[in-house]
C-alpha positions in Angstrom: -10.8 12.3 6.2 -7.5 10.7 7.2 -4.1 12.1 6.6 -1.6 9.7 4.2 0.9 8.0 6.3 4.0 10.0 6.4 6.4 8.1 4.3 9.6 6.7 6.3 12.2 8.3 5.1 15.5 7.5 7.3 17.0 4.0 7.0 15.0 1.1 8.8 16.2 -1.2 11.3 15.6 -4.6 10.0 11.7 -5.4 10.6 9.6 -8.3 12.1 7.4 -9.8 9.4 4.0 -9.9 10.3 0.8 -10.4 8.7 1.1 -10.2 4.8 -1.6 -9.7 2.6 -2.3 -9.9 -1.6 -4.5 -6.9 -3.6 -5.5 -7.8 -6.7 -5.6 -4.3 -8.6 -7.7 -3.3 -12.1 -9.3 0.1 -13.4 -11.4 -0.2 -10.7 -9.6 0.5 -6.5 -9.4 -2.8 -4.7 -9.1 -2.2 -0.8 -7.2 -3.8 1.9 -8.2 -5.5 4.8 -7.7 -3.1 7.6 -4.1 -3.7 9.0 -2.8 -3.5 12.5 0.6 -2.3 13.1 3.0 1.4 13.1 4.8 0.1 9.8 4.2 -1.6 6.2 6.1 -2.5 3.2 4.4 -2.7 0.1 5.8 -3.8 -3.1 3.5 -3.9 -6.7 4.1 -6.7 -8.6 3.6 -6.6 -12.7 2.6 -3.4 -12.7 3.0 -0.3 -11.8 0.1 1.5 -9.4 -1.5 4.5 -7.4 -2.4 4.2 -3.6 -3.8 5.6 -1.0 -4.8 5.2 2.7 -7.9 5.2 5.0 -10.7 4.0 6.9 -12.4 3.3 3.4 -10.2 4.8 1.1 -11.0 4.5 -3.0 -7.3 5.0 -5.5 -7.9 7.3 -8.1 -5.3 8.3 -11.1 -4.0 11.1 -9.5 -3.1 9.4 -5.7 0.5 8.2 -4.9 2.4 6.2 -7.8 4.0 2.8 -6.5 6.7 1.5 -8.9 6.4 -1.9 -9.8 8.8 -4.3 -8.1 10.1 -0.7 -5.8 9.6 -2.0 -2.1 8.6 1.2 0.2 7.9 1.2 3.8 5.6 3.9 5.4 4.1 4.8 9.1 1.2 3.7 9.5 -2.4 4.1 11.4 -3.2 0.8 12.8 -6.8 -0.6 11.7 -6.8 1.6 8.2 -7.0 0.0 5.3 -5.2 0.6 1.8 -6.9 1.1 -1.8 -4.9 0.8 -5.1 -5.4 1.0 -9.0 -3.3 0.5 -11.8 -1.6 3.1 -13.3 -1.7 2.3 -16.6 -3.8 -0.3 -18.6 -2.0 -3.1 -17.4 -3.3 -5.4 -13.8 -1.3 -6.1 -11.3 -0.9 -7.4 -7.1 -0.3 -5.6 -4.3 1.8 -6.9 -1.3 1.7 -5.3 1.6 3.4 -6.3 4.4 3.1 -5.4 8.0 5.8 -4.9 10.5 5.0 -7.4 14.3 
């Protein structure tokens, strides 16, 4: 089972944009691709949602709330993947970007 990325707490130097990527999320987890790099911004957009990270991770109700439209930026295991869900009965999109 792999650990959450620790969430990066002190104030970022600007970041190189790398690859970005959209998740279309439901009532039902939508993954990732796996994603290479040590740091990633994600941002929900239209709704809020709940995350989580892994090899081949599933979001449930209960995993890590993302705000809608709140940017955060977290460490990150190269080659994981990440899984998210809505949190309420309203769909949204993921962005994730990773730092080059």
């Amino acid at each position: 089972m792999s650990s959450w990325p620790r969430r990066v707490q002190e104030t970022l130097s600007p970041i190189k944009l790398g690859a970005s990527e959209d998740v279309s999320f439901t009532g039902t987890s939508a993954q990732s691709g796996a994603l290479a790099g040590t740091t990633i911004r994600v941002c929900a957009k239209s709704a809020d949602c709940r995350i989580k990270a892994g090899s081949n991770p599933t979001a449930t109700a209960t995993d890590t709330l993302l705000i809608d439209g709140v940017p955060e930026y977290f460490a990150w295991t190269s080659g994981e993947k990440l899984a998210a869900i809505r949190n309420d009965d309203t769909d949204g999109t993921l962005n994730i970007t990773v730092e080059s």
